[in-house]
N, C-alpha and C positions, 0 to 999 in steps of 0.2 A: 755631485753632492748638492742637494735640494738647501736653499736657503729658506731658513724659519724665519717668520716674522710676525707680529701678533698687533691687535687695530687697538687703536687707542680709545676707543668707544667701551672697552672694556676696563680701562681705567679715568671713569668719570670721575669722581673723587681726586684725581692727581695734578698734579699740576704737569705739563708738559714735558718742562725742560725736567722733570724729577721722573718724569716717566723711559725717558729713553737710557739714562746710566741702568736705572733698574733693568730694564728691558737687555743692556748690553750684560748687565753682570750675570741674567740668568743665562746668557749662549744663545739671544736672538742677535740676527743679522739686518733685520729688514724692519720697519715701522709703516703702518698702515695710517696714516695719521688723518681722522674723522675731523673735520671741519667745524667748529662747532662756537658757543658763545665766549669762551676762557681757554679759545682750542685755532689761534691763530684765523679768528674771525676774518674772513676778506673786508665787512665794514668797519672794523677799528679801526679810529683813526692811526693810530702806532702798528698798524698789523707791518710796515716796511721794517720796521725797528726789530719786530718781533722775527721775521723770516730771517735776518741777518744773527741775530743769537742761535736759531733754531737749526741754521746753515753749519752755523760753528759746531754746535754739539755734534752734528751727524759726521759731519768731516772731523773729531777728535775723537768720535766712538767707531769709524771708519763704517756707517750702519747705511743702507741704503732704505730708500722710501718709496711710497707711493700717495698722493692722496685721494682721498673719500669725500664723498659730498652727501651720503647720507642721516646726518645730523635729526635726531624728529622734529626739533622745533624750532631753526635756526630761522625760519623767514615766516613763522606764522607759531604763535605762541599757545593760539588753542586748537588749530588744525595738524595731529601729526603728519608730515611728510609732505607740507601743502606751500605754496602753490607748485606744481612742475611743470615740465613742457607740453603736458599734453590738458592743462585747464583750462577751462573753455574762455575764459577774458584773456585778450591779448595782451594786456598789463601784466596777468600776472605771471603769463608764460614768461614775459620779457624780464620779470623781478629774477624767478629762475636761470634764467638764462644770466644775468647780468652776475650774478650768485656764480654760477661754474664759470662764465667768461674767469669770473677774479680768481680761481679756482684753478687757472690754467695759468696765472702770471704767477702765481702762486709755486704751481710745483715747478716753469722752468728757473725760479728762483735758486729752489731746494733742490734742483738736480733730479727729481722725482720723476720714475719710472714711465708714469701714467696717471692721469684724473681718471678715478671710477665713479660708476653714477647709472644709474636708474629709470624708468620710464613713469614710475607714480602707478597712482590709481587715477583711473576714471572717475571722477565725479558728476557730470553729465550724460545726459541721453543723446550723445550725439553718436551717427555711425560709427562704427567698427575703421572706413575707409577716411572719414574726418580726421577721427584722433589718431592716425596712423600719418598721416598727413603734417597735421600739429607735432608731432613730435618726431618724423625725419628732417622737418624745415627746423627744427631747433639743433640738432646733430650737425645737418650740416653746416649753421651758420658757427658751432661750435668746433667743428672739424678743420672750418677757412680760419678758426686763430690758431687753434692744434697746430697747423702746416706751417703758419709763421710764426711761431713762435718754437718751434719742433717740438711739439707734444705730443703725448699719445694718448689717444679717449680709450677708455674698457669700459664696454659698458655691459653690466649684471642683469639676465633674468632673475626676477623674483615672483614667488610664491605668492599670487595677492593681487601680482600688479598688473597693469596692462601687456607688460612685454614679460612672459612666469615661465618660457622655455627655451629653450636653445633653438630649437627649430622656428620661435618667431623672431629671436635675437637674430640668424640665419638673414628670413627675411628684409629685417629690418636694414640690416649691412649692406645688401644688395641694393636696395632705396636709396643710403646716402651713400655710398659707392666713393667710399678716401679708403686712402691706405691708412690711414691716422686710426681707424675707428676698429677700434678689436676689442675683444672679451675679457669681461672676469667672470670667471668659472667659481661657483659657488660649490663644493662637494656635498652639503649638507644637503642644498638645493635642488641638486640632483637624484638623491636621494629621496628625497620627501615627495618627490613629483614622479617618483617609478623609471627616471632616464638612465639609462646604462651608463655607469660612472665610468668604467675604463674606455668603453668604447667612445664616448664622446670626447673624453683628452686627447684620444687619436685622433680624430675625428676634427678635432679643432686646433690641432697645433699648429698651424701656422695660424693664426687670429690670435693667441692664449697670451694677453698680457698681462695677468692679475691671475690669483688664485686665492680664494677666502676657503677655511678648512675650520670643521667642527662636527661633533657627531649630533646624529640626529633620528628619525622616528620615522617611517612611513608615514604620509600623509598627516603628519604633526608638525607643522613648521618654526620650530621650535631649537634654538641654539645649546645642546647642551656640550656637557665636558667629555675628555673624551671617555670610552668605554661608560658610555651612560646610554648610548643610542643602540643601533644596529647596523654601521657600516664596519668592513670590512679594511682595515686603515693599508696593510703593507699593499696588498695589490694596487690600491687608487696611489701611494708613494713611487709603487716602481712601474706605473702608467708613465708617471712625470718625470721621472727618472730618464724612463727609454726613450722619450721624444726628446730629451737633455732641455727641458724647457728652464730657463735659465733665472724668471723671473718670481718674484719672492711668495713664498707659500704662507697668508697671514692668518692666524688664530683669530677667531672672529666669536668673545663670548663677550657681549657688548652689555646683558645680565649679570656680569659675573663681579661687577666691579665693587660691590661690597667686599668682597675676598682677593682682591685684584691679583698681589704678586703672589699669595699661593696659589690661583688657578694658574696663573701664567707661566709658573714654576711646574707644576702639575704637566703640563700641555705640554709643555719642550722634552720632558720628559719620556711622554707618552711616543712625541710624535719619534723622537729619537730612536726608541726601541722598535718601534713600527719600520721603521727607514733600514733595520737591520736584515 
């Protein structure tokens, strides 16, 4: 049985601890929880006070997690998604870095599945073999606390960024070479980019520690709800189904949050009858 989960980046508007009862009453199991300013900040000062409330809720709603460090403007307030591992000043990779280090004391707090996370975009003209560079020395110096602290990294191709497919996310595993370092599989993402959805779940499941789900457009990279796009939803469910991948399947409408609990009502919904 596929455990639903849906990312909090889609309920901007809510406060937290108000987002996960709702989340439990609609019949999710799992919470994708986006990192963010009013969203268990790693720099607040109280963020220790906050994981300890946010512990209890999940162990009374019996819900499992994972967290996110894709926030747009958590460390740079007119640069979206800036600085990351692969920026060309060594400050700012290190602000990044310091960012998901906290990120990772964070989820072994919360009992959390995996830190998921990203490779940026390029902002520089430096080589293809530089910034490839810049940001497996940032993995692995992220991987040496994953290990002690038993975490596990997934990290997401994205449409846009430096690392936009499965075949460089491939790559890139092979470079920092932990057992810590696995995937989150974006279905929309796959889609959008022409990659064989079933095949690659195959393909990947031993790596597969994260799973973000939403419909989506041919070369539109673009999050919509579901039955708005053009995937095919039961076959990509009973992909994940047959490899029995165990780990939570989250709702990813991170636009949606003006309408929050009816999309998120909407979506379990969907994804439920698709699962039959």
């Amino acid at each position: 049985m596929l455990r639903f989960g849906y990312n909090t980046n889609g309920f901007a508007h809510h406060r937290l601890e108000d987002v996960l009862p709702i989340l439990a009453d609609l019949g999710y199991e799992s919470v994708a929880i986006t990192l963010d300013h009013f969203v268990l900040n790693p720099f607040d000062k109280d963020v220790y006070e906050q994981m300890g409330a946010i512990r209890q809720w999940l162990e009374r709603l019996r819900m499992k997690c994972v967290i996110e460090t894709g926030a747009r403007f958590i460390l740079d307030a007119r640069r979206k998604h800036q600085p990351t591992l692969i920026s060309p000043q060594p400050w700012e990779r290190d602000y990044r870095l310091a960012f998901l280090r906290r990120a990772i004391w964070i989820a072994e707090s919360l009992g959390a599945e995996c830190v998921s996370l990203w490779s940026g975009t390029a902002i520089d003209e430096a080589p293809d073999e530089e910034i490839s560079q810049r940001l497996t020395d940032g993995c692995r110096a992220l991987c040496d606390l994953a290990e002690q602290r038993g975490v596990d990294i997934a990290f997401e191709p994205e449409p846009g960024m430096f690392i936009d497919s499965t075949k460089k996310y491939v790559d890139l595993s092979r470079s920092v070479n932990s057992s810590r370092f696995g995937l989150t599989l974006d279905i929309g993402h796959l889609h959008c980019q022409g990659e064989p959805i079933v095949e690659t779940i195959h393909q990947q499941r031993e790596h597969l520690h994260n799973v973000h789900i939403e419909d989506m457009c041919r070369k539109e990279h673009e999050h919509l709800q579901f039955g708005e796009g053009e995937i095919d939803f039961p076959p990509v469910l009973n992909a994940l189904h047959n490899i029995k991948y165990a780990g939570g399947v989250h709702v990813e409408l991170s636009r949606h949050s003006h309408d929050a609990v009816n999309a998120a009502r909407a979506a379990i919904r969907f994804l439920r009858e698709a699962a039959r």
